[in-house]
N, C-alpha and C positions, 0 to 999 in steps of 0.2 A: 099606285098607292105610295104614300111616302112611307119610307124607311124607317120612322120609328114607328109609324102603324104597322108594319108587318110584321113585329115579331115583341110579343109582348117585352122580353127582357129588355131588350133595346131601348123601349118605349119607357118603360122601368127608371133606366138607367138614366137616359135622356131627360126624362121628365118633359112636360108641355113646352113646346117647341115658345119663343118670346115670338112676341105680336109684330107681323108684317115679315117675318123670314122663315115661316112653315116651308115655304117651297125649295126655302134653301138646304134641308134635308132630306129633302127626296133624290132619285138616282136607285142606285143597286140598290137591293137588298142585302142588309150585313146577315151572315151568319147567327144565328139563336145560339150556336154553343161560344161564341167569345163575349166575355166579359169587358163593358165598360166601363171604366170609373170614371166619375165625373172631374176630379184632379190629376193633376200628373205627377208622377214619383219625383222626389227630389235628395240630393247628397247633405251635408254637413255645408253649414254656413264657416267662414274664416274665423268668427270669430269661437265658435263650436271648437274647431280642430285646437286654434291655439288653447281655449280651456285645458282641454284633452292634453295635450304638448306639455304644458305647465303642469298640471297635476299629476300626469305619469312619473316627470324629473325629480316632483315632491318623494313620491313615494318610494322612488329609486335611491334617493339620496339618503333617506331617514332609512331605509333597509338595509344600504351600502354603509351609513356610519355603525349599523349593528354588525354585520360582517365582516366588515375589515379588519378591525381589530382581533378574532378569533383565527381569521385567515391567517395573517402577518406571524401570529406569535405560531403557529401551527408551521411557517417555513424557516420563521426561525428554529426553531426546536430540532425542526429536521436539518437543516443546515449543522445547530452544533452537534447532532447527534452521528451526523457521515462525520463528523472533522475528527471527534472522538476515537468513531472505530476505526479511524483510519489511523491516526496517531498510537493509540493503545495495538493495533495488528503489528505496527513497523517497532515499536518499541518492544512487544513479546518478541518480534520475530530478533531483534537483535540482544534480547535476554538470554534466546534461547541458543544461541549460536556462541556466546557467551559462556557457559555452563558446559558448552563441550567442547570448548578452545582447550589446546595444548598450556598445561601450566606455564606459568609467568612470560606467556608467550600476548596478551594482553597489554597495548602500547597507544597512548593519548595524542596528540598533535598539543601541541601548546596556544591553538586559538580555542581546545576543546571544542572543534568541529568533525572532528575526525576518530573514528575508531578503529583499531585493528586488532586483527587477534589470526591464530593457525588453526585450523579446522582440526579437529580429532575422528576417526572412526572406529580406531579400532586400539586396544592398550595388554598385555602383556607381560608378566615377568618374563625372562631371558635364564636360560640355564646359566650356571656359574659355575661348575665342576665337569668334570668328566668330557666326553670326545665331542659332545655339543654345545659346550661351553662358549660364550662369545669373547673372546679375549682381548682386551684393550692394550694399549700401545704397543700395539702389533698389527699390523693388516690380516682382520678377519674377515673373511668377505659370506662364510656363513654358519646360524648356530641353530639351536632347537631352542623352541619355546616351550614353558612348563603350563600346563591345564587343557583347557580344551581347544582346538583350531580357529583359528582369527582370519578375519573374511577379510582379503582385500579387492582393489579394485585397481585400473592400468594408470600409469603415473603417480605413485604416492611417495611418501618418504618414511625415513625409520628415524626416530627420535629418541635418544635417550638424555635421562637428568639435564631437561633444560631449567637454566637459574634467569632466565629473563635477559633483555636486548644489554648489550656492555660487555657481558660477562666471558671473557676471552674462554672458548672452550666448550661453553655451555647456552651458546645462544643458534636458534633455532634459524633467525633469521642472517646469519652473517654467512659471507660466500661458501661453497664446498662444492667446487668444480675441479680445480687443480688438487695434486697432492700437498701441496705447502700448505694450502688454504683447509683441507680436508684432518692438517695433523691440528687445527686448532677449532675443529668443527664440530657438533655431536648431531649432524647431520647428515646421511646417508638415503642414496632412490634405492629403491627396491626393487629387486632384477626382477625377483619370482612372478610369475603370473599371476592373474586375478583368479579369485577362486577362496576355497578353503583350505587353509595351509598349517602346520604344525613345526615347519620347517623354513628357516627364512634366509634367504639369499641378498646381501646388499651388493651395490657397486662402492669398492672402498680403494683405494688410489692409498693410504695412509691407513694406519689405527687410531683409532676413539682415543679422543686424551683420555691420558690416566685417574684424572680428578673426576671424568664421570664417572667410574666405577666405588657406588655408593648403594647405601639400601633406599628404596624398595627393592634393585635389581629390576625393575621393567622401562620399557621403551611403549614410546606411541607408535602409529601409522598412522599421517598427516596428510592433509591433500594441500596446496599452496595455498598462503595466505586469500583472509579476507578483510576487507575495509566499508564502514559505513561510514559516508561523507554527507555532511550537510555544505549546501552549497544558497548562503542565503541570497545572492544578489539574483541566482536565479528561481530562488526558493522551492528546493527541489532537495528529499532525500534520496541516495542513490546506494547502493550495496554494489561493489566491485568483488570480482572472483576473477581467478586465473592470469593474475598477471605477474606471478614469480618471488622469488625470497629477495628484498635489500633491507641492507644493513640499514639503512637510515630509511623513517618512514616517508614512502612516498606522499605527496599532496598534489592533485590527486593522484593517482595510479594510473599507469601509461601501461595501455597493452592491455589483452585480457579480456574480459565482459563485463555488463555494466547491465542493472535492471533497478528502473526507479520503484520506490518505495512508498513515497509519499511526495506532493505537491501542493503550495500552500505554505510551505516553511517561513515563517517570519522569525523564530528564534530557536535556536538548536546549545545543548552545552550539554560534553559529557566530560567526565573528570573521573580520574581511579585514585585513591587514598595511595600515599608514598608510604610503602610499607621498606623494610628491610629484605634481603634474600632469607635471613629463618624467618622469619613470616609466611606461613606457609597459608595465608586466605588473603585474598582483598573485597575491596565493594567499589564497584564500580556504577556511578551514577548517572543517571541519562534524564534528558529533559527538553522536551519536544514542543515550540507552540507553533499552531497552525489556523490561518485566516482564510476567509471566504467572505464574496461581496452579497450579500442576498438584497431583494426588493424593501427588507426595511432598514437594511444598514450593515456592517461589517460584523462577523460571528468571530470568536478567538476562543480555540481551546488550547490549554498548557497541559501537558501530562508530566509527572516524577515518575520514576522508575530505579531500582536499585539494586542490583543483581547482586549476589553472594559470589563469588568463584574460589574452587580449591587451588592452590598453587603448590601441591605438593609433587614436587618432580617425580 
């Protein structure tokens, strides 16, 4: 029996064999459970796919001109808003380093790229009578301090009535190694160990010129200078510590440690007001701009800053 007569679906499917090739469906019998269609499956014509092609790019395009623009300004934003807190961090940070510098110990570079100042941690009056009296133009090498115990730490220095860089006598940052250099210094290391102390030991080779001994009556404990350098060619703020007292300000500073700041610098200027030595405050200005290249263009923020400082020795 031919093969679409045996199994109705078949027969179904097939439908009436055309006239003179009945026999050319005969042979096996096909299976009743599979399915024949009478067409064959077929894919997407070229010209289908390219529709398809073109009309996805439509749709991509008109979606991407809505999106882009919100993307763009959303990395701008963020671009200026890192450049910001980074500018504003390095700028507090050297505010605040500022406000605890040793009076008129605060000193500019004349490209107004560079700042310096002496660290303070710790401040004092000094006895002035009796057996713990610190006695000036004399080698005192130790006296008692009046109020409560002042914390020091290993390597600092004892500073009294400094009047700022020049000032023969009373400048913090000019030599005091030798004794010759020591009788025109108001600089002295501090033997005593770290710790809390009521009693202070200096290494003194010389006495304290006579002209520091003035009121308030106290001294600081200082740790060695520090300096913020802007460096535009490599456009880099940097903070140096630890690289010792000179009379004239280094640029940059040799020796020491060095921890950048900020990166990005395109324009840097600070400047301190020319006050007199009674002048006992300045304001010292800072002003920091910093650049970034982002996917829709270059971001620039400027910041001011304006520190207050007491300069009362």
């Amino acid at each position: 029996m031919p093969a679409f007569e045996q199994c109705p679906q078949v027969r179904a499917a097939l439908g009436p064999p055309p006239e003179g090739v009945k026999e050319a469906w005969g042979g096996p019998a096909l299976p009743c459970g599979r399915t024949i269609h009478r067409h064959a499956q077929r894919g997407f014509t070229l010209i289908e796919a390219v529709m398809v092609i073109v009309l996805s790019g439509i749709i991509v395009g008109i979606v991407a001109k809505f999106i882009a623009v919100p993307v763009l300004g959303y990395l701008s934003a963020n671009a200026r808003a890192n450049l910001a807190d980074t500018a504003d961090g390095a700028l507090r940070r050297i505010g605040r380093e500022l406000h605890a510098s040793l009076p008129n110990s605060v000193r500019v570079n004349s490209a107004g790229t560079e700042v310096e100042l002496i660290p303070v941690t710790a401040a004092a009056r000094f006895m002035t009578e009796g057996s713990g009296a610190l006695e000036f133009g004399v080698t005192d090498t130790d006296f008692d301090l009046m109020g409560p115990p002042i914390t020091l730490a290993a390597n600092q220095w004892f500073v009294v009535y400094n009047l700022g860089a020049g000032i023969t006598g009373s400048d913090a940052y000019a030599a005091s190694s030798s004794a010759a250099e020591q009788a025109a210094s108001n600089r002295r290391s501090i033997s005593s160990g770290a710790g809390s102390v009521s009693h202070l030991t200096i290494a003194s080779a010389a006495g304290l010129p006579v002209s520091d001994y003035a009121a308030p009556f106290r001294g600081f404990v200082v740790n060695a200078p520090v300096t913020f350098r802007c460096d535009l060619s490599a456009g880099t703020l940097t903070r140096y510590s630890s690289y010792g007292f000179n009379a004239a300000q280094p640029d940059p500073p040799s020796g020491g440690g060095s921890a950048l700041l900020a990166s990005g610098v395109t324009a840097c200027q600070f400047s301190m007001d020319a006050v007199a030595v009674a002048a006992r405050a300045a304001l010292v200005s800072l002003r920091l701009q910093l650049s970034t290249t982002t996917t829709s263009g270059t971001e620039t923020v400027s910041l001011h800053h304006a520190v207050h400082i007491d300069n009362l020795p």
